[in-house]
KEGU-915180 format. One record per atom (N, C-alpha, C, O): residue number from 1; residue in three letters; atom name; x, y negated, z. Coordinates in Angstrom, 1 decimal, always signed. Atoms other than C-alpha are relative to their C-alpha. Example, Ala and Ser with C-alpha at 12.3 -4.5 7.8 and 13.67 -1.06 7.14 Angstrom:
1, ALA, N, +0.9, +1.2, +0.0 $
1, ALA, CA, +12.3, +4.5, +7.8 $
1, ALA, C, +0.9, -1.2, +0.0 $
1, ALA, O, +1.9, -1.2, +0.7 $
2, SER, N, -0.9, +1.1, +0.0 $
2, SER, CA, +13.7, +1.1, +7.1 $
2, SER, C, -0.8, -1.1, +0.8 $
2, SER, O, -0.3, -2.2, +0.9 $
REM end
This chain:
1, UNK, N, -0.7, +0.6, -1.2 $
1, UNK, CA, +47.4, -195.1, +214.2 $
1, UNK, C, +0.0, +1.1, +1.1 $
1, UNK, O, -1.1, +1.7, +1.4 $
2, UNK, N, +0.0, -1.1, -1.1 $
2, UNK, CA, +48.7, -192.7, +216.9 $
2, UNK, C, -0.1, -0.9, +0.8 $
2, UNK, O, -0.5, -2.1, +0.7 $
3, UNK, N, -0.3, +0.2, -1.2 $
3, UNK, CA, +49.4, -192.9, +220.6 $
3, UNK, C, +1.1, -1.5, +0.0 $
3, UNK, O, +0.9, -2.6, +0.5 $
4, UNK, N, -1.0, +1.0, +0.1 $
4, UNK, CA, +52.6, -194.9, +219.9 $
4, UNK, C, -0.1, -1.0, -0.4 $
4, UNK, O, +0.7, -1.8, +0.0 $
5, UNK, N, +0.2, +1.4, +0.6 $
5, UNK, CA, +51.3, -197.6, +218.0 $
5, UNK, C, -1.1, -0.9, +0.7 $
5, UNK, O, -1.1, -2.1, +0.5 $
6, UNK, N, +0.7, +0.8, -0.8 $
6, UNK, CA, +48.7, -198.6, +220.4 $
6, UNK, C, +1.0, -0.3, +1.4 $
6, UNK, O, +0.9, -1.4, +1.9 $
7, UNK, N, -1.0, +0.8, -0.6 $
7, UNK, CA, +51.4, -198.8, +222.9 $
7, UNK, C, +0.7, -0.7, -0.1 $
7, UNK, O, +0.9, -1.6, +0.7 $
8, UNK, N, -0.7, +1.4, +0.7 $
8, UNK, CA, +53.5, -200.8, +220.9 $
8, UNK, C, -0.9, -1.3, +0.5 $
8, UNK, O, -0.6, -2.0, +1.4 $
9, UNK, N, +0.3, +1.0, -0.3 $
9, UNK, CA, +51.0, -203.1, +220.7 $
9, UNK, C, -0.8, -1.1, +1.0 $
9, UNK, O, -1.1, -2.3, +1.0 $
10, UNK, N, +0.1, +0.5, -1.6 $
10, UNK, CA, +49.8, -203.2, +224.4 $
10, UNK, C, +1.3, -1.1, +0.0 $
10, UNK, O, +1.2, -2.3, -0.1 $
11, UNK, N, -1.5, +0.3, -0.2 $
11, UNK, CA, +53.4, -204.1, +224.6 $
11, UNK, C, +0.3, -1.2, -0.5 $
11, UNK, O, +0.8, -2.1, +0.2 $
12, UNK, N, -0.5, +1.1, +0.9 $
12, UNK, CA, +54.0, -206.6, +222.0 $
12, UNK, C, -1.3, -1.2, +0.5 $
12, UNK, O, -0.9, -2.4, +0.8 $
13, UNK, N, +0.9, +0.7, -0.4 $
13, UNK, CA, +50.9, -208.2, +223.1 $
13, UNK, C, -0.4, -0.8, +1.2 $
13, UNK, O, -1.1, -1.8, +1.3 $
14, UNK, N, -0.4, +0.1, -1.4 $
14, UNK, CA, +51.6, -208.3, +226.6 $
14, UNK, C, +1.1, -1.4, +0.1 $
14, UNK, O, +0.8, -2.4, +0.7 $
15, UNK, N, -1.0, +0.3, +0.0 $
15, UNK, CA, +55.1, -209.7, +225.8 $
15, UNK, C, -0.5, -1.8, -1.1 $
15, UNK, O, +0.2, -2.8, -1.3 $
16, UNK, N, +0.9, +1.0, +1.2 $
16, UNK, CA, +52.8, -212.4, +223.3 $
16, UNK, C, -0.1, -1.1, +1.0 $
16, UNK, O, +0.4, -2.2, +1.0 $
17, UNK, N, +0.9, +0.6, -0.8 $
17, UNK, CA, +50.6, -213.4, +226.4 $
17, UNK, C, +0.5, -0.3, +1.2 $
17, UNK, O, +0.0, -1.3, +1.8 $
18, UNK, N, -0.6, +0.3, -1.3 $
18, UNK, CA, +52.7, -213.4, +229.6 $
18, UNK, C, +1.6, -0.6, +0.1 $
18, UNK, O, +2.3, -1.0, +1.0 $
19, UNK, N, -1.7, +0.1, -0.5 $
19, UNK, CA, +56.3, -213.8, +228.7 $
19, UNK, C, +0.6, -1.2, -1.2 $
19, UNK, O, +1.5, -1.8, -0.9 $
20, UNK, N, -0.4, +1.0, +0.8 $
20, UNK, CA, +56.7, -216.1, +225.7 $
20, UNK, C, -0.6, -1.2, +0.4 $
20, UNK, O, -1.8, -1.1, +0.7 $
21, UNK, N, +0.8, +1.2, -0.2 $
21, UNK, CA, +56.2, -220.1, +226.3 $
21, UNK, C, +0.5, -1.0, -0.8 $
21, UNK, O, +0.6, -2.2, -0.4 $
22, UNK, N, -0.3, +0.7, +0.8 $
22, UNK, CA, +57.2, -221.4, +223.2 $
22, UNK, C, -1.4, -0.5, -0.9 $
22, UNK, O, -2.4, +0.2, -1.2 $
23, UNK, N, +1.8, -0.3, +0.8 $
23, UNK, CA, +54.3, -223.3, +221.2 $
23, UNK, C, +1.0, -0.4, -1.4 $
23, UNK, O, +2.1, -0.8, -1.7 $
24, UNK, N, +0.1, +0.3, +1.5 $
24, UNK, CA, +54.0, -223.6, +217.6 $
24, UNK, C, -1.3, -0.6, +0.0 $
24, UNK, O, -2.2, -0.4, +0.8 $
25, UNK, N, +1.4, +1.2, +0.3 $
25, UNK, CA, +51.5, -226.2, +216.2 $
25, UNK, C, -0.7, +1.0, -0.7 $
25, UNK, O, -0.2, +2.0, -1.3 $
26, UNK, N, +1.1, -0.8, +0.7 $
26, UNK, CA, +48.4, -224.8, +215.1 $
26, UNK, C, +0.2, +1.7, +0.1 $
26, UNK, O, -0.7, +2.3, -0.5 $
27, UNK, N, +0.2, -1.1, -0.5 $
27, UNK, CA, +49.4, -221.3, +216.6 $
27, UNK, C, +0.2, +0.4, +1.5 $
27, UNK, O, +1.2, +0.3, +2.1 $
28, UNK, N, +0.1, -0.4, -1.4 $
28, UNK, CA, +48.1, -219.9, +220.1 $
28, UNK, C, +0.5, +1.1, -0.1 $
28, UNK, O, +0.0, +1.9, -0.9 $
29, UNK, N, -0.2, -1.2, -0.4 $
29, UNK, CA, +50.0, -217.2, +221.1 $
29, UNK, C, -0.5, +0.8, +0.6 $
29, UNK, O, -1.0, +1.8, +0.3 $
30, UNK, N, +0.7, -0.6, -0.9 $
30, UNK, CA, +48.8, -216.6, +224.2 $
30, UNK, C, -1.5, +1.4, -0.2 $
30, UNK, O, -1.8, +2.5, +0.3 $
31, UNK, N, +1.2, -0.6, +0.6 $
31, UNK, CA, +45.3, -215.7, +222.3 $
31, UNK, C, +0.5, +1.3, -1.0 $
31, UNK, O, -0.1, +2.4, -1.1 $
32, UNK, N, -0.2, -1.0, +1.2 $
32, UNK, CA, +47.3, -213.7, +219.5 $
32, UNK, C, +0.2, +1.5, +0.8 $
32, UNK, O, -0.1, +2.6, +0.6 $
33, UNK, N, -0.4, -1.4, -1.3 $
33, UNK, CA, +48.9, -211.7, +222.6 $
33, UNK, C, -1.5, +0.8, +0.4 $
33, UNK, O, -1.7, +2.0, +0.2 $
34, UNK, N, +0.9, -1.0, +0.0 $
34, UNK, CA, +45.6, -210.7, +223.6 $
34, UNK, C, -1.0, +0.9, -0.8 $
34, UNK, O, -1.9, +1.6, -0.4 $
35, UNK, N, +0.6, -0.2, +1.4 $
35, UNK, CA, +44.4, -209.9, +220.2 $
35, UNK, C, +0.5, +1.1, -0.2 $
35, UNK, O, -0.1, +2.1, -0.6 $
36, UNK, N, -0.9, -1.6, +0.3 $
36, UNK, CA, +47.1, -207.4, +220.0 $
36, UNK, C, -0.2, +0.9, +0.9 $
36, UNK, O, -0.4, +2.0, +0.6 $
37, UNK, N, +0.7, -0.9, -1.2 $
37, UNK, CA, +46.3, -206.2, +223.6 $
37, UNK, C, -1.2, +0.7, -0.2 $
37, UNK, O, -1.1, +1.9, +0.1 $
38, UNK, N, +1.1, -0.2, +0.6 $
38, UNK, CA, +43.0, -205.6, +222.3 $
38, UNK, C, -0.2, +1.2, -0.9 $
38, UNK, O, -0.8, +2.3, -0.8 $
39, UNK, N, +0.1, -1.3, +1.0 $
39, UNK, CA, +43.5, -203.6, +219.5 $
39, UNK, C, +1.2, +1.0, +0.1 $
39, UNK, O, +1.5, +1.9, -0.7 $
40, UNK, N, -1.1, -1.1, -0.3 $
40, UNK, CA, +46.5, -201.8, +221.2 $
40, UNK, C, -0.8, +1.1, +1.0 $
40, UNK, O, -0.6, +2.3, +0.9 $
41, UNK, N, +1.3, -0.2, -0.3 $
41, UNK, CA, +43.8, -200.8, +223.3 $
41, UNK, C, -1.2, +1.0, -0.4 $
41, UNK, O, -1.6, +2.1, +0.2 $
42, UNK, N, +1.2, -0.6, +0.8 $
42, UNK, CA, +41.1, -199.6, +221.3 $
42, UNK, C, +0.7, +0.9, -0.6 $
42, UNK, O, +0.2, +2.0, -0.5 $
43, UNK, N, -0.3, -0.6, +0.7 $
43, UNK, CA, +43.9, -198.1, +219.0 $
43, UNK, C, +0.5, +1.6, +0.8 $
43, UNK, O, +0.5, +2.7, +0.2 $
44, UNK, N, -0.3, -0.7, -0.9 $
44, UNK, CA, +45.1, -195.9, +222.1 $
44, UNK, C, -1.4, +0.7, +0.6 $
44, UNK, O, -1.3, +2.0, +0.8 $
45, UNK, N, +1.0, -1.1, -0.2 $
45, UNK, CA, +41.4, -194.8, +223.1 $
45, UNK, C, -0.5, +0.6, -1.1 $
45, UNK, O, -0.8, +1.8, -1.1 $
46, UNK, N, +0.4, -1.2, +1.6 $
46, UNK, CA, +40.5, -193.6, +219.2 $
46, UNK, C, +0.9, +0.8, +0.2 $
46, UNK, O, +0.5, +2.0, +0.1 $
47, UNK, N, -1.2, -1.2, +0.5 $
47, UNK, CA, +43.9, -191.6, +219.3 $
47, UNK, C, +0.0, +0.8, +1.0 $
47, UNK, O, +0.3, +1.9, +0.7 $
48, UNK, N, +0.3, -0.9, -1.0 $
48, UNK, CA, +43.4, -190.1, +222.5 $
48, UNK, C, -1.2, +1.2, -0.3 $
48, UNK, O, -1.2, +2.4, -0.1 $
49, UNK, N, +1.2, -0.8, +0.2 $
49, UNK, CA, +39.5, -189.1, +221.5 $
49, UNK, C, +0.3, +0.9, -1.3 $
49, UNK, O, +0.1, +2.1, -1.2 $
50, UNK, N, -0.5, -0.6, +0.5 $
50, UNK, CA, +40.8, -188.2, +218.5 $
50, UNK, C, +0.4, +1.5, -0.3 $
50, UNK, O, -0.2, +2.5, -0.8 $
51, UNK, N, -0.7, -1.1, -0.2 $
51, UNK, CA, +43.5, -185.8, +219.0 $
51, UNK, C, -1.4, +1.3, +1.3 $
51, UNK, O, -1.9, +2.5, +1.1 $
52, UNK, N, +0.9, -1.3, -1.1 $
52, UNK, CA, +41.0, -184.1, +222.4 $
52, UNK, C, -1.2, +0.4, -1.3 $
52, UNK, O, -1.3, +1.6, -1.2 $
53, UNK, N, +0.7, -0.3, +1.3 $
53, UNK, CA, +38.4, -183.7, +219.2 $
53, UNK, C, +0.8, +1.2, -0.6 $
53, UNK, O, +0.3, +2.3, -1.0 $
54, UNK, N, -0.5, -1.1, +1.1 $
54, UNK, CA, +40.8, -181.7, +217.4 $
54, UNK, C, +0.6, +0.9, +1.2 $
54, UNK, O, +1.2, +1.9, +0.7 $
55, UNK, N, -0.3, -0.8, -1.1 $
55, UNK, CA, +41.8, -180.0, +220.6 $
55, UNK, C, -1.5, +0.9, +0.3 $
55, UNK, O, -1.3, +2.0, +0.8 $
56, UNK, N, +1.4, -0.7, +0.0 $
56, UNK, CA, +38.1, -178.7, +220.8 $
56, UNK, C, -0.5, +1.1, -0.5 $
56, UNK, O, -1.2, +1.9, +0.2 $
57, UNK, N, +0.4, -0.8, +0.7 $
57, UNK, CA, +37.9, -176.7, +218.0 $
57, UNK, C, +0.2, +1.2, +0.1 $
57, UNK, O, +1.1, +1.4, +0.8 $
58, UNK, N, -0.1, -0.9, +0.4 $
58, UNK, CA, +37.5, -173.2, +217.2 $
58, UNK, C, -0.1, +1.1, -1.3 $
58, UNK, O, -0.6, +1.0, -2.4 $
59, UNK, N, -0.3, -0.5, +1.8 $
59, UNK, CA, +38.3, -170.6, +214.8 $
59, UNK, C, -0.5, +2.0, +0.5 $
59, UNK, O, -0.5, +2.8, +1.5 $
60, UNK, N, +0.5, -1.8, -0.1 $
60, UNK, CA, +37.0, -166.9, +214.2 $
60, UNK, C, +0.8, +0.6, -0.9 $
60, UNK, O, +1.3, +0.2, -2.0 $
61, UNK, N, -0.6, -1.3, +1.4 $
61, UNK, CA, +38.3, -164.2, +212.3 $
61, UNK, C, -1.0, +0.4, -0.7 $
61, UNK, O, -2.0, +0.0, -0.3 $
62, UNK, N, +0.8, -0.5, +0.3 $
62, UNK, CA, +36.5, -162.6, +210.4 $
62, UNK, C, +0.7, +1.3, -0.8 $
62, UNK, O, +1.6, +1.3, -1.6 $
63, UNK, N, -0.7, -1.6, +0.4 $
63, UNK, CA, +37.2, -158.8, +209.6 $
63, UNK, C, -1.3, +1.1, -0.8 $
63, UNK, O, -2.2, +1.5, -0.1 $
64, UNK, N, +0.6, -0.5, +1.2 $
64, UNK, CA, +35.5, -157.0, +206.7 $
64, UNK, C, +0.7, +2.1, +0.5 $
64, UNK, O, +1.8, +2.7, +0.5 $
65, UNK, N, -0.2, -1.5, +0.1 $
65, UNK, CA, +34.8, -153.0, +207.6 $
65, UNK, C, -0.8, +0.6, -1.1 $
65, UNK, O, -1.9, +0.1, -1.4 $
66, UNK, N, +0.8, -0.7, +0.8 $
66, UNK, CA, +34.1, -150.4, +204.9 $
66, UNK, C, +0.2, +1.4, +1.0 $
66, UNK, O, +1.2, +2.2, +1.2 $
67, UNK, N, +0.1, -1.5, -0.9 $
67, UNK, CA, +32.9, -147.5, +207.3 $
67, UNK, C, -0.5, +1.6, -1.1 $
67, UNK, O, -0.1, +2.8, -1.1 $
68, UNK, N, +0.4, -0.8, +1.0 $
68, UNK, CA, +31.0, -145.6, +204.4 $
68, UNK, C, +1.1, +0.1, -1.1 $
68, UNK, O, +1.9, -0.8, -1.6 $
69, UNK, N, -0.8, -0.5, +1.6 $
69, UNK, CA, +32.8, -143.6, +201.3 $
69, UNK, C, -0.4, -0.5, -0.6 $
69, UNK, O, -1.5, -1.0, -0.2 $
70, UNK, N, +0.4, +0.5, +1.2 $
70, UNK, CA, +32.4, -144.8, +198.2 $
70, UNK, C, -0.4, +0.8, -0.8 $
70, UNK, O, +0.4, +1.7, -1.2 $
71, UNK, N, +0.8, -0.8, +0.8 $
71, UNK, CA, +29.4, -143.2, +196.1 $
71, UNK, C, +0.5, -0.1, -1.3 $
71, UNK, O, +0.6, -1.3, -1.8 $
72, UNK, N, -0.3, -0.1, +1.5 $
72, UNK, CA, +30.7, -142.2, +192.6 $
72, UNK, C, -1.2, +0.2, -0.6 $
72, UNK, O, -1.9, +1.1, -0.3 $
73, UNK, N, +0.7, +0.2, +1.3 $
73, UNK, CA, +28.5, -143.1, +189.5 $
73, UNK, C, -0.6, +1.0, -0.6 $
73, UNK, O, -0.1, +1.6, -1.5 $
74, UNK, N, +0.5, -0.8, +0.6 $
74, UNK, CA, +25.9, -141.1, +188.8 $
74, UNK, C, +0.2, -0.1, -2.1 $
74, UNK, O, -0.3, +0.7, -2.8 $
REM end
């Protein structure tokens, strides 16, 4: 799950909990809305820590000298 998908479902969640007022028997939206807020949420701070994690890293080279001649075989 990236960036975008925890916005989505800020979004969808949002749109769950404040803006729909239709009921269905035996389902709370309102709660589902924040359910999704919730994990749009969480899914948005993993993908942020995430990505700055892999933004962290470093890398070396590594370079191989032969300064000495090469001894021929007694």
């Amino acid at each position: 799950m990236g960036i975008g998908t925890g916005i989505a479902l800020l979004v969808i969640g949002a749109i769950l909990s404040f803006g729909v007022s239709d009921r269905i028997e035996g389902v709370d939206l309102t709660v589902i809305g924040y359910i999704c807020m919730g994990a749009g949420a969480l899914a948005l701070i993993l993908a942020i820590a995430m990505t700055n994690q892999r933004a962290n890293t470093s890398h070396r080279e590594v370079i191989e000298r032969h300064d000495n001649p090469p001894v021929p075989p007694a």
